[in-house]
Short mmCIF file of the C-alpha atoms (twelve columns), coordinates in Angstrom:
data_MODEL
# 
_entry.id   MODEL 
# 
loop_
_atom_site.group_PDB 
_atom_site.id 
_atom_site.type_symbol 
_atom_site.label_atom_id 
_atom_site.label_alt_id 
_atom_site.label_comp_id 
_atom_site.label_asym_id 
_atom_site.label_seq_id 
_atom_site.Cartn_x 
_atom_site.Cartn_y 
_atom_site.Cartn_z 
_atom_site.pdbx_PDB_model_num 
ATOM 1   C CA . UNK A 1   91.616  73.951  19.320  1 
ATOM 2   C CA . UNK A 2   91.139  71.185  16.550  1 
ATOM 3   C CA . UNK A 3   89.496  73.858  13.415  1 
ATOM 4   C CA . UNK A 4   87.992  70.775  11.729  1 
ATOM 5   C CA . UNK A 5   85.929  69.887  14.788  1 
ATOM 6   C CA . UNK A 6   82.079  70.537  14.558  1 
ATOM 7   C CA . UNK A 7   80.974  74.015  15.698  1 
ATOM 8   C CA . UNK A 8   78.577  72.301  18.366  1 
ATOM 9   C CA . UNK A 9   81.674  70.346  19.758  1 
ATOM 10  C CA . UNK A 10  84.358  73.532  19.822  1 
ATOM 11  C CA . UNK A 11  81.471  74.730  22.185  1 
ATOM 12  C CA . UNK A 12  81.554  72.213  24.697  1 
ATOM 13  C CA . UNK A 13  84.911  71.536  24.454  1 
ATOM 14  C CA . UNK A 14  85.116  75.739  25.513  1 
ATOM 15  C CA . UNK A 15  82.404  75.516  28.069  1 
ATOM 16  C CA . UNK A 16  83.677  72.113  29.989  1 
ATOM 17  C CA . UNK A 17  86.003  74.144  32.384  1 
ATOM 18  C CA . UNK A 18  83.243  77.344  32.949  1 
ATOM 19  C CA . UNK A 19  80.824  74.263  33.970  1 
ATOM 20  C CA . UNK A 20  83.297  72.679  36.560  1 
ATOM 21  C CA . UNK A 21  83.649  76.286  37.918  1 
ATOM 22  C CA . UNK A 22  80.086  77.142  37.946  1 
ATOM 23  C CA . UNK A 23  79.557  75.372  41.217  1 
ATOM 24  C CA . UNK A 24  82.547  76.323  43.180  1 
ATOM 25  C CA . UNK A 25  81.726  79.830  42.366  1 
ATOM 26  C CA . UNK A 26  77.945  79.124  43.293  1 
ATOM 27  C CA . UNK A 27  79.327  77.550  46.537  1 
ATOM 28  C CA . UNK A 28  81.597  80.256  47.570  1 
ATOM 29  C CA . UNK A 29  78.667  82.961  46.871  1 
ATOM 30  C CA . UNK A 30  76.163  80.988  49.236  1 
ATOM 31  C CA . UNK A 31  78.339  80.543  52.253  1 
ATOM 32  C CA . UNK A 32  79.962  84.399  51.967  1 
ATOM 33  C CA . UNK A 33  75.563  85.345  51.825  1 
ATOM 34  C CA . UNK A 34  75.140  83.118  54.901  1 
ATOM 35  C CA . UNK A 35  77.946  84.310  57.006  1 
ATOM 36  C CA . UNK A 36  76.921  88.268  55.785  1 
ATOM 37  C CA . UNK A 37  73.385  87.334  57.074  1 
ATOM 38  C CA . UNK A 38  74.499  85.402  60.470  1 
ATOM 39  C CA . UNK A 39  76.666  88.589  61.006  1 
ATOM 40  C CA . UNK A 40  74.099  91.001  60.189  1 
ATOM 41  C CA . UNK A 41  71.626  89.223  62.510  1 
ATOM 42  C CA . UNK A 42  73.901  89.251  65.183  1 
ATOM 43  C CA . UNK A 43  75.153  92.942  65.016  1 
ATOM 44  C CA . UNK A 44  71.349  93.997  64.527  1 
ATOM 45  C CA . UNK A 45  70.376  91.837  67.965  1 
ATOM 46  C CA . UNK A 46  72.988  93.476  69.742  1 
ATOM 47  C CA . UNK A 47  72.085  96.924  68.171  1 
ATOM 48  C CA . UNK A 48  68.442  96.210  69.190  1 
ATOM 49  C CA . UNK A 49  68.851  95.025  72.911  1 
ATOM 50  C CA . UNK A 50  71.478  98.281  73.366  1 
ATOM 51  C CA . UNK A 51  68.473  100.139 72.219  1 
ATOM 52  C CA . UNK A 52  66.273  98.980  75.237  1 
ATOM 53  C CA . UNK A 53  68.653  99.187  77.490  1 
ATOM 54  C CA . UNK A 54  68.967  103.137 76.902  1 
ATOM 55  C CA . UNK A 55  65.242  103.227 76.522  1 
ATOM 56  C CA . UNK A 56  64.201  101.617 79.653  1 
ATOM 57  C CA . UNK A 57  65.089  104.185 82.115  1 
ATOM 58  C CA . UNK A 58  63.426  107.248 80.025  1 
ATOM 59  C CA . UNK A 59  60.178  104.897 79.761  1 
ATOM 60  C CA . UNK A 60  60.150  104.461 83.742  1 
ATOM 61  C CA . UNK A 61  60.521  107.934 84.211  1 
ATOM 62  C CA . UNK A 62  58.240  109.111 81.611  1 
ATOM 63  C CA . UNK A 63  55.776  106.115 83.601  1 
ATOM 64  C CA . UNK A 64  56.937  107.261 86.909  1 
ATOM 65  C CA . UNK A 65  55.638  110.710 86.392  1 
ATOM 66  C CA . UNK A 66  52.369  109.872 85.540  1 
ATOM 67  C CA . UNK A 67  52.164  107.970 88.762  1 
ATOM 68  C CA . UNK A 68  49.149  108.287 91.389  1 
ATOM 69  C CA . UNK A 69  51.396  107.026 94.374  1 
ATOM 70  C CA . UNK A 70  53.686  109.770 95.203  1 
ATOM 71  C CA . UNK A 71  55.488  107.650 97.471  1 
ATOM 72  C CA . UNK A 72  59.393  106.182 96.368  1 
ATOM 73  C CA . UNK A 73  58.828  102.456 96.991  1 
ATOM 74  C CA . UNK A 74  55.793  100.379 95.161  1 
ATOM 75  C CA . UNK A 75  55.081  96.763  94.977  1 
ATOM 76  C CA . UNK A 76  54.912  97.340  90.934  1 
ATOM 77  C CA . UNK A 77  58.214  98.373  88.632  1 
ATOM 78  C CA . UNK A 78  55.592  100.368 87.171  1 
ATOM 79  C CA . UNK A 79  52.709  102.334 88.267  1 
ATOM 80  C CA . UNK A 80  49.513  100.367 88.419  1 
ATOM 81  C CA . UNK A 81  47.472  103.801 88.460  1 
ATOM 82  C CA . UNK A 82  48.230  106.660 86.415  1 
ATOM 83  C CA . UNK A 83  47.520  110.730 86.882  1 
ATOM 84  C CA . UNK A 84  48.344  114.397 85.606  1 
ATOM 85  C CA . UNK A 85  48.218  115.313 88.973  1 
ATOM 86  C CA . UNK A 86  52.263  115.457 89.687  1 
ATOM 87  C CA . UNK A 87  52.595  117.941 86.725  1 
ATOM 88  C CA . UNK A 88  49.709  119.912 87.849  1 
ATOM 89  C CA . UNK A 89  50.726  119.871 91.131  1 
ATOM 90  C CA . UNK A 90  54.418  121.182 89.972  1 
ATOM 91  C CA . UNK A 91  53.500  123.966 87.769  1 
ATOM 92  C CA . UNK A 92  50.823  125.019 90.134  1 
ATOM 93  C CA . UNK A 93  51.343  125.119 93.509  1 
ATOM 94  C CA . UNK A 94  54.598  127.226 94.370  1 
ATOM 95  C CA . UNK A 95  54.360  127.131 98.153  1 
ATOM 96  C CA . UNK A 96  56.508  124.866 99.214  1 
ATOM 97  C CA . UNK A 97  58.955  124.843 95.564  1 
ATOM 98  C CA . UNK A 98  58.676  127.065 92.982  1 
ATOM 99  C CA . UNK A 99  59.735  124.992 90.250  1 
ATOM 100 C CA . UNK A 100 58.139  126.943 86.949  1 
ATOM 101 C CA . UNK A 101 60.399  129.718 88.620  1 
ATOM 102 C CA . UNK A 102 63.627  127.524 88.670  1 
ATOM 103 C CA . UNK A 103 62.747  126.456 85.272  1 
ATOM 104 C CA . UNK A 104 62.828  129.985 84.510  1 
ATOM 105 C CA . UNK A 105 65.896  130.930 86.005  1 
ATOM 106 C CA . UNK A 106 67.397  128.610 84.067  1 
ATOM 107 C CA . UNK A 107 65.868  128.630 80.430  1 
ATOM 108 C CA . UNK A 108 67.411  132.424 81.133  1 
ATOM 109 C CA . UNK A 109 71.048  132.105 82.509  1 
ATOM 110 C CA . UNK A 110 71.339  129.079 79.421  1 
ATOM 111 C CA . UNK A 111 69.592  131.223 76.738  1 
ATOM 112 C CA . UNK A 112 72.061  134.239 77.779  1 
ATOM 113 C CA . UNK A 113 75.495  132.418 78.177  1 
ATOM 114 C CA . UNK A 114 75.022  130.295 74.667  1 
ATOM 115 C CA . UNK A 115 75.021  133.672 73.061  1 
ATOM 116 C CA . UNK A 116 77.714  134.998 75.001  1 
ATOM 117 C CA . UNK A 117 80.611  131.655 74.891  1 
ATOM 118 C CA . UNK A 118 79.554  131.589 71.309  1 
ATOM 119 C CA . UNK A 119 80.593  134.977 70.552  1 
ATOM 120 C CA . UNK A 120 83.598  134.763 72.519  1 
ATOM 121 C CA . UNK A 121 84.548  130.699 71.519  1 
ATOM 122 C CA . UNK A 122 84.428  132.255 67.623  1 
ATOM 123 C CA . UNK A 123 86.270  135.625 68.113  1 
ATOM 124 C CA . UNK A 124 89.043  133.672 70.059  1 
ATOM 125 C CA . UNK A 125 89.308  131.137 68.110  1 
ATOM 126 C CA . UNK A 126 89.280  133.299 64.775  1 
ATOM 127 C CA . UNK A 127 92.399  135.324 66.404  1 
ATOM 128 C CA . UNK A 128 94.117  132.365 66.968  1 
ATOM 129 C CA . UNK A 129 93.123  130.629 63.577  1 
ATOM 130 C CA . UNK A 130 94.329  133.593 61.216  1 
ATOM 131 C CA . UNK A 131 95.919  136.023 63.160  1 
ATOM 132 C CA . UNK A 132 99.908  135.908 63.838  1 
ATOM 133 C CA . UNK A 133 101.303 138.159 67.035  1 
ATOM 134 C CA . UNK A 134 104.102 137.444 69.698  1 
ATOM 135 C CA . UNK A 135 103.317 135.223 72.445  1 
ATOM 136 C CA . UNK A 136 100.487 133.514 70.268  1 
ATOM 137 C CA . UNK A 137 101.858 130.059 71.130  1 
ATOM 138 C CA . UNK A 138 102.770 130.570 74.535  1 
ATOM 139 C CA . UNK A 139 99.356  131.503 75.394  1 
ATOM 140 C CA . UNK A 140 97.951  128.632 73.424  1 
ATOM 141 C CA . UNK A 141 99.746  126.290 75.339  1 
ATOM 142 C CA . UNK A 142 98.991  127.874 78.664  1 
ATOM 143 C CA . UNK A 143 95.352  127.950 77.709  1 
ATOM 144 C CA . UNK A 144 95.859  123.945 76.906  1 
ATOM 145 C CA . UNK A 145 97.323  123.375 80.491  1 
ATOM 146 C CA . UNK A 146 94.947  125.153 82.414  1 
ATOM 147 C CA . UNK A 147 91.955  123.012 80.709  1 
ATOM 148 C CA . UNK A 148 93.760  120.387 82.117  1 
ATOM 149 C CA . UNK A 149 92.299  120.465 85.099  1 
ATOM 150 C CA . UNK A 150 88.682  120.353 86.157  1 
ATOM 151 C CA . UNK A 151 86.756  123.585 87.018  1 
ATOM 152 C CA . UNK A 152 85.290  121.890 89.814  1 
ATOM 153 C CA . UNK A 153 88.875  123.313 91.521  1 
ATOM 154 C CA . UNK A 154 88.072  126.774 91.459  1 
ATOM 155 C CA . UNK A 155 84.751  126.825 92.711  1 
ATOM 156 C CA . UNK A 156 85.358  128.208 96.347  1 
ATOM 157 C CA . UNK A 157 87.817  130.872 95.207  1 
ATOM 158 C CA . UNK A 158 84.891  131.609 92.526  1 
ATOM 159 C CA . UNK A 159 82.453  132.138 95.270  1 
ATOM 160 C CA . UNK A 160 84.688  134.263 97.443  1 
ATOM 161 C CA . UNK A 161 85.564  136.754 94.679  1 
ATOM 162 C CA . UNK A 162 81.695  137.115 93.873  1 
ATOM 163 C CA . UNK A 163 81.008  137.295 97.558  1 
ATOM 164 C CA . UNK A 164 83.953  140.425 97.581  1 
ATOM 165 C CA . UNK A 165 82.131  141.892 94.548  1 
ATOM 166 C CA . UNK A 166 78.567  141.908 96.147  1 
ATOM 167 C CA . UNK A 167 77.259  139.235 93.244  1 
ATOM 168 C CA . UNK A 168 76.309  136.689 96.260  1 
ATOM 169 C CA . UNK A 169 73.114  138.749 97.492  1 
ATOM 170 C CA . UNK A 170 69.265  137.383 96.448  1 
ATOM 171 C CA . UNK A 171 69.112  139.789 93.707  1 
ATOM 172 C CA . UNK A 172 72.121  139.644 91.755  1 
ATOM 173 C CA . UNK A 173 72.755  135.431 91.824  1 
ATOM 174 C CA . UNK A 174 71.815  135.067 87.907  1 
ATOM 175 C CA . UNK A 175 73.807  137.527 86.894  1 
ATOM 176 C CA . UNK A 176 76.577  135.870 88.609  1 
ATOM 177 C CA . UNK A 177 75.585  132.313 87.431  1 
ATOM 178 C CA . UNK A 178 76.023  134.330 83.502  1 
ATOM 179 C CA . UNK A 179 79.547  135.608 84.364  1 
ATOM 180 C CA . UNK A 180 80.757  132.242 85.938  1 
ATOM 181 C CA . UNK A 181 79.267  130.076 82.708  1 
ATOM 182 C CA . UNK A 182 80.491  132.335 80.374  1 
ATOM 183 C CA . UNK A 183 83.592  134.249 81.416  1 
ATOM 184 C CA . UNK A 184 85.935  131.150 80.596  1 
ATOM 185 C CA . UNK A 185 83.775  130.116 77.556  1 
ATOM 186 C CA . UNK A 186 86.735  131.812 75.371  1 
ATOM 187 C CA . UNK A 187 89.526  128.836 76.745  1 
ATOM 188 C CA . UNK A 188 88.027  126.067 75.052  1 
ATOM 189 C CA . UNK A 189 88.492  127.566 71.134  1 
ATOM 190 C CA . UNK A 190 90.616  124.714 70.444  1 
ATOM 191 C CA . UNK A 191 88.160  123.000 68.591  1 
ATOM 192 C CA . UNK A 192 86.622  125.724 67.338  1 
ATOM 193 C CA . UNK A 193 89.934  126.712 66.083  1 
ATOM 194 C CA . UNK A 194 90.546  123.489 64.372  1 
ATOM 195 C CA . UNK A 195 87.679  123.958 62.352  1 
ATOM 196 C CA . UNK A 196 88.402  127.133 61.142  1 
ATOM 197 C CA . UNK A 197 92.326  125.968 60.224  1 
ATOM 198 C CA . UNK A 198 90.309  123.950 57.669  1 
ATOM 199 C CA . UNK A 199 89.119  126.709 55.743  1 
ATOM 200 C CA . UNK A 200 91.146  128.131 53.232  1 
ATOM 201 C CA . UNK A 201 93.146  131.375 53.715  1 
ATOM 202 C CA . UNK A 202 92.951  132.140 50.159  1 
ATOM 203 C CA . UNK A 203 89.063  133.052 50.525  1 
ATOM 204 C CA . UNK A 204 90.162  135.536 53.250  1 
ATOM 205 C CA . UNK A 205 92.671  136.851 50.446  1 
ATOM 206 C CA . UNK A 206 90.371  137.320 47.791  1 
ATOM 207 C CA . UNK A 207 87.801  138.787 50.423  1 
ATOM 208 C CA . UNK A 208 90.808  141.317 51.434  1 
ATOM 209 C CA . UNK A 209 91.625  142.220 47.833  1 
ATOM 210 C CA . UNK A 210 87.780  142.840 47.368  1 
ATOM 211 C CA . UNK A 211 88.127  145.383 49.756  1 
ATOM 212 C CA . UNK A 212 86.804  143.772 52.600  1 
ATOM 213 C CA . UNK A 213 88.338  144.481 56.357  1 
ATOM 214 C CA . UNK A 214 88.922  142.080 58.811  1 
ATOM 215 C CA . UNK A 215 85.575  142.439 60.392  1 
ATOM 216 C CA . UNK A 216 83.740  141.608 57.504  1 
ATOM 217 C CA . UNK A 217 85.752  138.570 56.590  1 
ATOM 218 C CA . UNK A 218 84.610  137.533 59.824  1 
ATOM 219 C CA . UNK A 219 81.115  137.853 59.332  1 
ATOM 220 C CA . UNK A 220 80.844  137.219 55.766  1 
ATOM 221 C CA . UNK A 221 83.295  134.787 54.873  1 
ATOM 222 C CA . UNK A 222 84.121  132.784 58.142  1 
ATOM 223 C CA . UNK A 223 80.968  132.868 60.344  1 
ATOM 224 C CA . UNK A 224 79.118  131.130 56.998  1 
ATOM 225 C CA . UNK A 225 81.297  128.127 56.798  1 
ATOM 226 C CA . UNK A 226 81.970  127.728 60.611  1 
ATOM 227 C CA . UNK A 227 77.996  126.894 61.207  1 
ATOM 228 C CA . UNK A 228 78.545  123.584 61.679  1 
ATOM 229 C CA . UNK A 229 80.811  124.445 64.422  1 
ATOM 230 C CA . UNK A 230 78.431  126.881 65.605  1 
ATOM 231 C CA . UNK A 231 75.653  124.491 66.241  1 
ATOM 232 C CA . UNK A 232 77.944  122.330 68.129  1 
ATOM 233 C CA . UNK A 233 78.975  125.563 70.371  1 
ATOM 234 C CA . UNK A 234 75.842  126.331 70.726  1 
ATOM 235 C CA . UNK A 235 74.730  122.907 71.963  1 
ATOM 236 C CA . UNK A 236 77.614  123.109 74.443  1 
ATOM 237 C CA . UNK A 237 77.143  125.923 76.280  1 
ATOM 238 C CA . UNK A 238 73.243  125.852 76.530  1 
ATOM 239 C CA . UNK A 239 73.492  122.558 78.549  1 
ATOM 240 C CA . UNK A 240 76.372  123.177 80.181  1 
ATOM 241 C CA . UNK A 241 74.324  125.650 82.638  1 
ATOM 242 C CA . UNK A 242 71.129  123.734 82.368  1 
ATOM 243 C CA . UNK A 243 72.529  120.572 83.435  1 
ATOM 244 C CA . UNK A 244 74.975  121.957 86.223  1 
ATOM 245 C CA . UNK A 245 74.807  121.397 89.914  1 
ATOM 246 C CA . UNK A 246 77.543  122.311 91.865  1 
ATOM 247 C CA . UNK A 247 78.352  125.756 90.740  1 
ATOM 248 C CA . UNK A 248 75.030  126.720 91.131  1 
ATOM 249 C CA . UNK A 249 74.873  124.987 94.354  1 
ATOM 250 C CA . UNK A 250 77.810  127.181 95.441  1 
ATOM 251 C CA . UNK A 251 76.471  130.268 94.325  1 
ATOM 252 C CA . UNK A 252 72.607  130.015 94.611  1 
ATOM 253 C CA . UNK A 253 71.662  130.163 98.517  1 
ATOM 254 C CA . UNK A 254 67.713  130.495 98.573  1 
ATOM 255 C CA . UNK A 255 65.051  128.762 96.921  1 
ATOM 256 C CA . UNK A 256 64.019  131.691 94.781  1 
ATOM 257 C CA . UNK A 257 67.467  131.899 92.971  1 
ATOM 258 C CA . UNK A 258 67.474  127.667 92.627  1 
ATOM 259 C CA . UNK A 259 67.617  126.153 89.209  1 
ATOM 260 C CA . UNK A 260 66.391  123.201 87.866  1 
ATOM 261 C CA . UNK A 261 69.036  120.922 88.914  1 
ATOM 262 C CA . UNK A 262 68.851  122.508 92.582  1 
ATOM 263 C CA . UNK A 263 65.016  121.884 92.445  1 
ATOM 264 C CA . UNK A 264 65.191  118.344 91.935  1 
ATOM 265 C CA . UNK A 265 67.559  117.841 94.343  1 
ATOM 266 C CA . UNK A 266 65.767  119.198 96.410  1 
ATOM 267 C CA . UNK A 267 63.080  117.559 95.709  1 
ATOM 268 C CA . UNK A 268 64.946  114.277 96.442  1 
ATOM 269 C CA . UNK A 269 65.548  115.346 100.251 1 
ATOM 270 C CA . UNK A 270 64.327  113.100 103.198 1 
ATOM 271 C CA . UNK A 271 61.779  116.305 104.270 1 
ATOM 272 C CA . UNK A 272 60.178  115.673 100.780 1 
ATOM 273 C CA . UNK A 273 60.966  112.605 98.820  1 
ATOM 274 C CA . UNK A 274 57.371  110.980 100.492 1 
ATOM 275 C CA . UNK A 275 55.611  113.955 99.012  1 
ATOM 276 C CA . UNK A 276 57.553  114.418 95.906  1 
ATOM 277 C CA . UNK A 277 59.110  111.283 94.077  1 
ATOM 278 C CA . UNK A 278 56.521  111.691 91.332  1 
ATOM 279 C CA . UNK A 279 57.113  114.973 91.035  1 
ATOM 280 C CA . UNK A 280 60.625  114.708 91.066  1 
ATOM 281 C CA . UNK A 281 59.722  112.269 87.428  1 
ATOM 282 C CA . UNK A 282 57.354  114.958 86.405  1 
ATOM 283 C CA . UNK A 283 60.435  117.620 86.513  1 
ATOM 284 C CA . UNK A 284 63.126  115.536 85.089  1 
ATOM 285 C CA . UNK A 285 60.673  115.234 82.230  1 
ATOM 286 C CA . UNK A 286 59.740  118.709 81.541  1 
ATOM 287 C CA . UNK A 287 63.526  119.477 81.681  1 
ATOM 288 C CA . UNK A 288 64.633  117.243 78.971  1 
ATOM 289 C CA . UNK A 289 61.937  119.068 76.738  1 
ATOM 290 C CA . UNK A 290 64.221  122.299 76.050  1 
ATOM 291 C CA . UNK A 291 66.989  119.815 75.852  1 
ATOM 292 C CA . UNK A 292 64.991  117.863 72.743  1 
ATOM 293 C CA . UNK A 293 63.512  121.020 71.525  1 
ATOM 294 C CA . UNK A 294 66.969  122.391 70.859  1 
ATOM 295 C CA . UNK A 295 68.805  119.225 69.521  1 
ATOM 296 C CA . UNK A 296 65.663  119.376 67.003  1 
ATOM 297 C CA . UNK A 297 66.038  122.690 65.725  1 
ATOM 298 C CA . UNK A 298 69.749  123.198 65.556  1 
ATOM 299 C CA . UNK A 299 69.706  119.691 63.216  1 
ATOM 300 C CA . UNK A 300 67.655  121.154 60.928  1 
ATOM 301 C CA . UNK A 301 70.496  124.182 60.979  1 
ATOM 302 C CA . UNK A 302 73.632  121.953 60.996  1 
ATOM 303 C CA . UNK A 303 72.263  120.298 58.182  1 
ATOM 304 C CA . UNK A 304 71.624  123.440 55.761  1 
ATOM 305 C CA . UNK A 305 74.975  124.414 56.716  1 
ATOM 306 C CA . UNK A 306 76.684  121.438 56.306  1 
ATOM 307 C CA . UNK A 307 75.264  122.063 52.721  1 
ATOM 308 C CA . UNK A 308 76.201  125.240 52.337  1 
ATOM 309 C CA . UNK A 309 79.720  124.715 54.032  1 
ATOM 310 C CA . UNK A 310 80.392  122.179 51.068  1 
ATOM 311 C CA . UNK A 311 78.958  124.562 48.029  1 
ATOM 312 C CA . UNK A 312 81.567  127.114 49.992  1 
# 
């Protein structure tokens, strides 16, 4: 640049070729913050009609059970009267079904095998995690086979070893809907066990050289950073019992031993669908309430672990 040119000049002579590229530059900027925005609308309308998709049917059942007309078939998608009557009527009068029994039955056999896959899903997995012994893979791959195949195989030679055991009779069907749901809880440590690979052995050192045994590495060291993990067991194995049907359908042969899911079916029979359709809406509603209840609470758990996993 010329030094004997006027100071005004030197700075349009320096600013000519910013000035042609100020409008490119603006250019470009506009059309990437249109496309962002078309894209953003578009993702957000698809996001938004998937939402009321997976809405509708929990609105028409929540509707449903609030309707007057018992019946299964009405000229209106929804109900053009509405009642309290249907959950009344379920929690009330036991005559015919004894649902707040079933509900029972279940909220019990869940409650009891949570605690008991959990305990075994974390002491298998913690063997196979830090422990080292002969046949350790051997059994871990048999363990992988066998989950291979769906549990829905086993169920007659299920029933027929409780039937040989006396677990079949009116009295003793929850305690063999407990042992069924829980006995094979242990098999599926896999992920369980993946979890814990991710925590350091060097903690478990430092806890040994502390003087701590294996036990209390376990509870102290392991259990705390595995909560995550926990929650998600936990999760697992309470609905897996809530939400079955044909294991219990196997083993549960009278009314007074039903749970839930055997209750609405029932409920959905040609001797009672007239009767009990609304019902039947009522029930499904009342059983997603543990269901909500527990995904609430163990959130607010998975969370503060989550934090305290990390400061671990």
């Amino acid at each position: 640049m010329n030094t004997h040119m006027p100071e005004a000049q030197q700075t349009m002579v320096s600013e000519a070729p910013r000035a042609l590229k100020a409008p490119e530059h603006k250019e470009f900027k506009g059309g990437y913050h249109r496309r962002r925005l078309i894209q953003d609308i578009v993702v957000h309308t698809f996001l938004a009609i998937m939402a009321v998709i997976w809405l509708f049917p929990i609105v028409w059942v929540f509707a449903e059970s609030f309707n007057a007309n018992t019946a299964p078939y009405s000229a209106t998608f929804f109900p053009e009267k509405y009642t309290l009557n249907n959950y009344v009527q379920l929690l009330t009068e036991t005559n015919v079904m004894n649902f707040p029994k079933m509900f029972m039955n279940t909220l019990i056999i869940s409650i009891f095998v949570c605690i008991i896959s959990v305990f075994f899903v974390l002491s298998v997995a913690y063997v196979m995690s830090r422990m080292r012994f002969r046949l350790r893979r051997t059994f871990m791959n048999v363990v992988l086979i066998l989950g291979m195949f769906p549990a829905i195989m086993a169920v007659s030679a299920i029933y027929f070893i409780l039937k040989a055991v006396g677990l079949t009779s009116d009295g003793l069907t929850i305690l063999a809907l407990i042992i069924v749901y829980s006995a094979g809880a242990g098999a599926g440590f896999y992920v369980m066990k993946g979890y814990m690979d991710t925590i350091p052995n060097s903690l478990d050192e430092a806890a040994i050289l502390d003087g701590c045994t294996r036990t209390q590495v376990f509870f102290k060291i392991i259990i705390p950073i595995a909560k995550p993990m926990i929650v998600y067991q936990a999760i697992v194995s309470f609905l897996g019992p809530w939400l079955d049907f044909v294991m219990a359908r196997v083993i549960a042969r009278t009314q007074s031993n039903y749970t839930v899911a055997l209750g609405l079916w029932q409920m959905l029979q040609k001797e009672y669908i007239h009767d009990w359709y609304a019902r039947f809406a009522a029930g499904a509603v009342l059983v997603s309430i543990p269901i909500a209840i527990l995904f609430i609470v163990m959130q607010r758990f998975y969370q503060e672990s989550m934090g305290g996993s990390v400061k671990g």
